[in-house]
C-alpha positions in Angstrom: -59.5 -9.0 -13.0 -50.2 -11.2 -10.7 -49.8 -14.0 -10.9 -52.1 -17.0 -12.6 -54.0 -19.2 -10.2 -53.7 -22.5 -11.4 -55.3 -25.7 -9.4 -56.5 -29.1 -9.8 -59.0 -30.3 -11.8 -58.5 -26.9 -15.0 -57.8 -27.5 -17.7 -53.9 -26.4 -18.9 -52.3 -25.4 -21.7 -48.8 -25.8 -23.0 -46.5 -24.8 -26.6 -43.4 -25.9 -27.0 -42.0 -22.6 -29.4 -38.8 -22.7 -30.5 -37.4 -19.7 -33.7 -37.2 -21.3 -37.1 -38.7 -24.6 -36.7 -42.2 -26.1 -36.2 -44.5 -26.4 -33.0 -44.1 -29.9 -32.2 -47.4 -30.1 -29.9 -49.6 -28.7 -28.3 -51.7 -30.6 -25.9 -54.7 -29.5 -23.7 -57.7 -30.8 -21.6 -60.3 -28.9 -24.4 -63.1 -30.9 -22.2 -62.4 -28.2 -19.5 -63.3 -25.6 -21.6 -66.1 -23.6 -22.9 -66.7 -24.0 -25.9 -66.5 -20.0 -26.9 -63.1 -20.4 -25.6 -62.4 -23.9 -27.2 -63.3 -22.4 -30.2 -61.8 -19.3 -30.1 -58.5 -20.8 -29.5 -58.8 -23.8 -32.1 -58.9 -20.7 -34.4 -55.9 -19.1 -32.9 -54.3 -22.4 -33.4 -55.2 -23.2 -36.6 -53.3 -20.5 -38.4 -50.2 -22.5 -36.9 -48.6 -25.1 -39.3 -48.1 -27.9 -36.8 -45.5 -30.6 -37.5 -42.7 -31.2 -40.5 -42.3 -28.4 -42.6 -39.1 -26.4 -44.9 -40.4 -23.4 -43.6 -40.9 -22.0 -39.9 -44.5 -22.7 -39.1 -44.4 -19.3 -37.2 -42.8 -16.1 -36.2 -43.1 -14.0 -32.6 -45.9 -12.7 -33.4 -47.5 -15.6 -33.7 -45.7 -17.1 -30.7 -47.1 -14.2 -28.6 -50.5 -14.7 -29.6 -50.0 -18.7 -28.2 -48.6 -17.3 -24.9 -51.2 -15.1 -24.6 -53.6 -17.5 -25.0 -51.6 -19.3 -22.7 -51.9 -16.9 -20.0 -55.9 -16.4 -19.9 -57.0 -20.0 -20.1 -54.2 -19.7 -16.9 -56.9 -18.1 -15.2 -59.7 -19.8 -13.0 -62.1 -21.3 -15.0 -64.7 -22.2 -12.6 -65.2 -23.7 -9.1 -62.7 -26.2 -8.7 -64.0 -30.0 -9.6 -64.4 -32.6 -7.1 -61.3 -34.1 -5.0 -60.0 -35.8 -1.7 -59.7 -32.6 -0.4 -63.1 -30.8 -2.0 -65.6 -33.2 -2.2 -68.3 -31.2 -3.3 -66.0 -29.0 -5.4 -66.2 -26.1 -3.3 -63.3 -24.9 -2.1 -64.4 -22.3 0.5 -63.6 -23.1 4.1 -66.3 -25.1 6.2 -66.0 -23.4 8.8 -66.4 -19.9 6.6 -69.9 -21.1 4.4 -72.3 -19.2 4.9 -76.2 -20.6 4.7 -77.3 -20.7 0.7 -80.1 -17.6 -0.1 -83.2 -20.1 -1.2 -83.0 -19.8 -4.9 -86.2 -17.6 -5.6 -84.2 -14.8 -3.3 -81.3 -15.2 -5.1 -82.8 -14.2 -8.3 -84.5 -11.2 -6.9 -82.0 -10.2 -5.5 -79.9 -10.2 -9.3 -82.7 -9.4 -11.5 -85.0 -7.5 -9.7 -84.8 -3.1 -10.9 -82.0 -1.2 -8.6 -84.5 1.2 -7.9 -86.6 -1.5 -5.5 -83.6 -2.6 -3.9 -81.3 0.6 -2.9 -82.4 0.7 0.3 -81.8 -2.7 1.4 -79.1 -3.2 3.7 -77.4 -6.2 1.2 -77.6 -3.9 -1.9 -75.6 -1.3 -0.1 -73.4 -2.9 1.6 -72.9 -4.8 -2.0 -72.5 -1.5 -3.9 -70.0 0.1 -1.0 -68.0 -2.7 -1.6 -67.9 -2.6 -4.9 -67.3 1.0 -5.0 -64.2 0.9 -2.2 -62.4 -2.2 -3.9 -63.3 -2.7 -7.4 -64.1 0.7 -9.2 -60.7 1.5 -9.3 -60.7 -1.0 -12.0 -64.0 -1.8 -12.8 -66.1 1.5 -13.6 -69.7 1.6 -11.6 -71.3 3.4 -14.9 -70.3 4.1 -18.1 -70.8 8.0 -17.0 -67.3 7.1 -14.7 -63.9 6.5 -14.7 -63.4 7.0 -18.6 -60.3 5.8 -18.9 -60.8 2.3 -18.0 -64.4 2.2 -19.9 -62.6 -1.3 -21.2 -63.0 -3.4 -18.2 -66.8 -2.0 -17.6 -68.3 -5.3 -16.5 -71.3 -5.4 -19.0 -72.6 -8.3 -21.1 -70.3 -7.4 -23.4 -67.6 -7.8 -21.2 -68.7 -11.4 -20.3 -69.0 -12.4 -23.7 -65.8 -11.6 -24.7 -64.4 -14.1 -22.0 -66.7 -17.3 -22.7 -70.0 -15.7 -20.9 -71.3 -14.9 -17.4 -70.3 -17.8 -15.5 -71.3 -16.9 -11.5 -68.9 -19.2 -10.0 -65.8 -18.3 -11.8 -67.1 -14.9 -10.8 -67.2 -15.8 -7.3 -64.0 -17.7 -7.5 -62.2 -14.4 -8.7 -63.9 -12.4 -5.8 -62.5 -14.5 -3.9 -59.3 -15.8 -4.4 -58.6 -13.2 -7.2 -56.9 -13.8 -11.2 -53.6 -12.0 -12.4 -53.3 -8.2 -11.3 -56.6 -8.6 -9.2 -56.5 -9.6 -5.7 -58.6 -11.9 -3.9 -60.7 -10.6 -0.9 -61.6 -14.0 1.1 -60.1 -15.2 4.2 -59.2 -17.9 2.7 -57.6 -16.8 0.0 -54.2 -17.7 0.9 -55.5 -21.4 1.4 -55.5 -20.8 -2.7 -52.3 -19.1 -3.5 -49.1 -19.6 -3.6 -48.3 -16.2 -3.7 -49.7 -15.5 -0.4 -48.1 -11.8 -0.5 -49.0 -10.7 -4.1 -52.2 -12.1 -4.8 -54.0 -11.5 -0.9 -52.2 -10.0 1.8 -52.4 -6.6 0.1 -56.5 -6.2 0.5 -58.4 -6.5 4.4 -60.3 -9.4 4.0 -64.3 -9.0 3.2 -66.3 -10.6 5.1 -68.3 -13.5 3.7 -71.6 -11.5 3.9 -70.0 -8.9 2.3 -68.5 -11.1 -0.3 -71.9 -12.7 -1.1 -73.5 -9.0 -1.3 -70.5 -7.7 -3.9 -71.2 -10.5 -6.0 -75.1 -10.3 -6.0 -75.3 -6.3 -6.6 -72.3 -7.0 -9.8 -74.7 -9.2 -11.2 -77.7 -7.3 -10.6 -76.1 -4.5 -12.4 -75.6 -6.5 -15.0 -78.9 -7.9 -15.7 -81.1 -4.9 -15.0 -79.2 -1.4 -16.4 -75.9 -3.1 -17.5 -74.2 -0.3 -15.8 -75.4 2.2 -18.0 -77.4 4.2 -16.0 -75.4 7.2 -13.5 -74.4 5.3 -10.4 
């Protein structure tokens, strides 16, 4: 879903690896992470011998698994916590925000069958969206695109990265993570790598952006994507 975002307030992770001796630490915020993902890599971890030892505590296979690890929890976590310069811990532009759905439309809009909603003008302008910049990557049905059947956005999917989290998802959508690109206006606010991560997509609009993110999720929770598109 380049190069890894990283910004105040998530959590970081760094080993020190080094051939034929020990890993001398390992530290980490673990209070910034899920704790699927916690878990998951306290038990990546703990096959690691950490401190003195005769023997290597690991070899490069085990250092790649670390680095891997690494990389992902690289990735943005969630909406960025509260500071100076995001008080509310929002980091879209003020001037770009649109108006919050109330909450009760919200949840229609996610939950309720595709069948009531394809002819509103939200759900298609979601799904065209989704169809011009994301099914290259991210299948619209498991009927499509067999190849990359791997990064089919179903519950699975979710799971297997710590669980449907919305604003991570919107947070991605936006300012993208690794080989995906983010589609806001302000995505270079966000990025370093102004060139690789965001000037190679035309900026959504923020309707648009709201609508992509609302059909995903909808998709999710009413067919999981595996009904024909």
């Amino acid at each position: 879903m380049g190069q890894a975002i990283m910004s105040k307030g998530r959590c970081w992770l760094l080993a020190l690896l080094a051939i034929g001796s020990q890993i001398t630490w390992v530290p980490f915020a673990p209070t910034q992470l899920s704790k699927s993902r916690r878990k998951g890599l306290l038990s990546a971890l703990g096959h690691l011998t950490v401190g003195a030892s005769a023997e290597p505590a690991f070899d490069w296979g085990q250092a790649t698994l670390v680095l891997v690890l690494c990389s992902a929890l690289a990735l943005p976590a969630r909406a960025l916590a509260p500071t100076a310069e995001y008080p509310d811990g929002n980091p879209v532009a003020s001037d770009l925000r649109l108006p919050a759905l109330p909450q009760e439309e919200q949840q229609r809009r996610r939950t309720t069958p595709r069948e009531q909603l394809k002819v509103e003008q939200w759900y298609k302008q979601g799904k065209r969206a989704f169809e011009t910049n994301c099914s290259g990557c991210h299948p619209i049905s498991r009927f499509v695109n067999e190849r990359n059947q791997d990064q089919l956005m179903t519950k699975e999917y979710f799971e297997k990265r710590g669980g449907i989290d919305e604003s991570r998802i919107q947070y991605n959508i936006r300012y993208g993570a690794g080989n995906m690109p983010g589609y806001a206006a302000d995505c270079g606010d966000l990025n370093d790598n102004f060139a690789a991560t965001c000037s190679t997509v035309v900026p959504l609009s923020e309707e648009k952006l709201r609508d992509v993110q609302d059909y995903l999720l909808n998709r999710v929770n009413t067919d999981n994507w595996q009904t024909p598109p």
